[in-house]
C-alpha positions in Angstrom: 5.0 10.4 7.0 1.8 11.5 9.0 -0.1 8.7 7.4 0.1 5.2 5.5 -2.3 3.6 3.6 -1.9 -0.1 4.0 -3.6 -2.9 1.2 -4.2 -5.9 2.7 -6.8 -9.1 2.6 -10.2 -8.8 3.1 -9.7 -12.8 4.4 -7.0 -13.9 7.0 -5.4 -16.2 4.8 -3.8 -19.8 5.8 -1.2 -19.0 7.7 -1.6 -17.2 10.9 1.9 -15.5 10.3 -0.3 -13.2 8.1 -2.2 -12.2 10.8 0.0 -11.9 13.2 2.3 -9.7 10.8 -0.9 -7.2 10.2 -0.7 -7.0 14.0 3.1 -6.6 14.2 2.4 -3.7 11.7 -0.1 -2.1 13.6 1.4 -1.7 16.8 4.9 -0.1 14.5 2.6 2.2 12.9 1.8 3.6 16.7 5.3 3.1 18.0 6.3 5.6 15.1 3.5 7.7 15.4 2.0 6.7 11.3 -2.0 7.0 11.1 -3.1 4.0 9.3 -5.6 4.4 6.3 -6.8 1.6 4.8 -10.2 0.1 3.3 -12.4 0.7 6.4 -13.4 -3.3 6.8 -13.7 -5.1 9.9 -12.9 -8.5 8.8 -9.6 -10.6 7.4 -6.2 -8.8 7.7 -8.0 -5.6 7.5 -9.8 -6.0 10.9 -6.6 -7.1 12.5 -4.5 -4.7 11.6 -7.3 -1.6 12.7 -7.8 -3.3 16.0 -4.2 -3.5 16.6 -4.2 -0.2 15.6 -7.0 1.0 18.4 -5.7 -1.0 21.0 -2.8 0.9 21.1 -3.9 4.2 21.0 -2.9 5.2 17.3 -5.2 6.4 14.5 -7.0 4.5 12.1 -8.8 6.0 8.9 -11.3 4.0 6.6 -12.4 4.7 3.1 -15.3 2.6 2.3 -17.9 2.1 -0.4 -21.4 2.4 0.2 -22.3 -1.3 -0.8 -19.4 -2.4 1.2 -21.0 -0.7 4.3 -24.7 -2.1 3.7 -22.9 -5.5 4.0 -22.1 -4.4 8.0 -18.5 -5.0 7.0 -17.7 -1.3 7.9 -15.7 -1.1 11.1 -17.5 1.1 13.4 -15.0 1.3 16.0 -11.9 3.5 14.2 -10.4 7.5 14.7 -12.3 8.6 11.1 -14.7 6.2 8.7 -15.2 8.1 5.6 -18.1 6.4 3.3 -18.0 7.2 -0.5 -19.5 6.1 -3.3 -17.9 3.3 -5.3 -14.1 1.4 -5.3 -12.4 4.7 -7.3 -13.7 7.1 -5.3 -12.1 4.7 -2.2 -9.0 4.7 -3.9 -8.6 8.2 -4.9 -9.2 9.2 -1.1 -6.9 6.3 0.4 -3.9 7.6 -2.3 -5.0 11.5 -1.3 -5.0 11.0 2.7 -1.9 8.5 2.8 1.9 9.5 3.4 2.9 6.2 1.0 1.8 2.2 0.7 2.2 -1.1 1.9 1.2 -3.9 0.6 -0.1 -7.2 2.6 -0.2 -10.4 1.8 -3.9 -10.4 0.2 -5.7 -11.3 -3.0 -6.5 -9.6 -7.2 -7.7 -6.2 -5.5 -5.0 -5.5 -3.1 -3.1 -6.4 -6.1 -5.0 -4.0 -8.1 -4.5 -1.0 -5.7 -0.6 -2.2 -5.3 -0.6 -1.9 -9.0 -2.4 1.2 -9.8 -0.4 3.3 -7.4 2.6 2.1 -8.4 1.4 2.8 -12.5 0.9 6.4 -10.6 4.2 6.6 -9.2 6.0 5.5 -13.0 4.0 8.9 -14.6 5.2 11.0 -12.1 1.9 11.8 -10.3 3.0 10.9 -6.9 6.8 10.6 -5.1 5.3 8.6 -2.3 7.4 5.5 -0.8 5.8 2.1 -1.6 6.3 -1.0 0.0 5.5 -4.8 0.3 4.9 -6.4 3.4 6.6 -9.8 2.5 5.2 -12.3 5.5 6.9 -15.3 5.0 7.7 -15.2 1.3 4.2 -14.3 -0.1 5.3 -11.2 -2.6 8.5 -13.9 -3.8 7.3 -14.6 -6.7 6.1 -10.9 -7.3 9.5 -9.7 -6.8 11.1 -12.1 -9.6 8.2 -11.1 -11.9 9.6 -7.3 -11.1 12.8 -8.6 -12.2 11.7 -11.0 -15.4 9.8 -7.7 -16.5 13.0 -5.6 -16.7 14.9 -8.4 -18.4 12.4 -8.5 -21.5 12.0 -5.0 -21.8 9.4 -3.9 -20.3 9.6 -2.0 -17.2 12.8 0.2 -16.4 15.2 -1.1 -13.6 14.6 2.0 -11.6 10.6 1.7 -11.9 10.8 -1.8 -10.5 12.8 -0.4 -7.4 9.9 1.2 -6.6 8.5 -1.8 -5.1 10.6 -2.3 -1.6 9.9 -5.5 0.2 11.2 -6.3 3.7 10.0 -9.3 5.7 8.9 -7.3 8.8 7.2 -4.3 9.4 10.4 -2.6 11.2 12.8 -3.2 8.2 10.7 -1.6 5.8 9.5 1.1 7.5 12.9 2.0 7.8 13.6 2.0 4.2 10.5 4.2 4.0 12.1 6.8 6.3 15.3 6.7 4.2 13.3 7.0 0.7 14.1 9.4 -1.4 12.3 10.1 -5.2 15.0 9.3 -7.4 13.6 7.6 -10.4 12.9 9.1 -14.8 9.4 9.6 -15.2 8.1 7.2 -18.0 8.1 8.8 -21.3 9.6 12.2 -19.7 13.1 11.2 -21.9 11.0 11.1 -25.0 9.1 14.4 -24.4 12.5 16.1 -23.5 14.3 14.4 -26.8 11.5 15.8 -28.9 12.5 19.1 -27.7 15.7 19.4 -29.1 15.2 18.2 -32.3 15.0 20.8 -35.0 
């Protein structure tokens, strides 16, 4: 993994753990030699986790929308800051430049981009490692919605593995490392059954 696109707040949160785990993550990202790509801010969880990033010599690449960056919340100070033109252009390039995903503690859009490229990853478009960051419990109650999903049906056991969660950023980076594509693309049984009926 050359590069990993990390979600994360656009706010600190309450607890300082979270910022101190965006830190912790930065400086494992370097120690590992990982570029971080992310959503190009300079404030919240995302500012930490760049500066972190910077301080110790790694690279950091932002994606940012135009309106974003008129609001001077554009960090000015990273390796590459690429600025496009609306939220899915930013997410197409984030999913294009990055290696795999982590997910932060944050709020509805790093859910959304949790979300979407794990949808992605169900279809088969992508074989990419994702992961959740999971500071002090926050993705808890995420993780036994995963679970109460499979039990009534609607997501396969082996779609909702695709959401790895570790406590600290050295534990699951190293189930990244290990990660290997092993899951049925949705609806690829279906397509395959239709084939052999006459």
């Amino acid at each position: 993994m050359a590069t990993l696109c990390v979600y994360c707040g656009s706010a600190a949160g309450a607890s300082p753990a979270y910022a101190d785990a965006a830190r912790a993550l930065g400086r494992e990202l370097v120690r590992r030699d990982i570029g971080l790509v992310y959503g190009g801010g300079n404030v919240g969880l995302m500012g930490a986790i760049a500066e972190e990033v910077m301080a110790n010599g790694g690279r950091a690449i932002g994606v940012i929308p135009e309106a974003l960056m008129k609001r001077e919340l554009g960090h000015h100070g990273l390796t590459e800051l690429h600025i496009v033109k609306d939220m899915h252009e930013r997410k197409a390039m984030m999913a294009e430049l990055a290696g795999g995903f982590i997910a932060m503690p944050g709020g509805f859009g790093t859910l959304e981009e949790l979300f979407e490229v794990t949808t992605w990853a169900q279809l088969g478009l992508h074989q990419k490692p994702i992961g959740l960051l999971n500071v002090n419990g926050f993705y808890d109650g995420l993780t036994g919605f995963a679970n109460h999903l499979v039990n009534e049906g609607f997501v396969r056991a082996d779609h909702a593995q695709l959401l790895m969660h570790a406590p600290d950023a050295a534990a699951l980076l190293d189930q990244f490392e290990s990660y290997v594509p092993n899951i049925k693309v949705k609806w690829l049984e279906r397509e395959q059954a239709k084939e052999i009926v006459p």
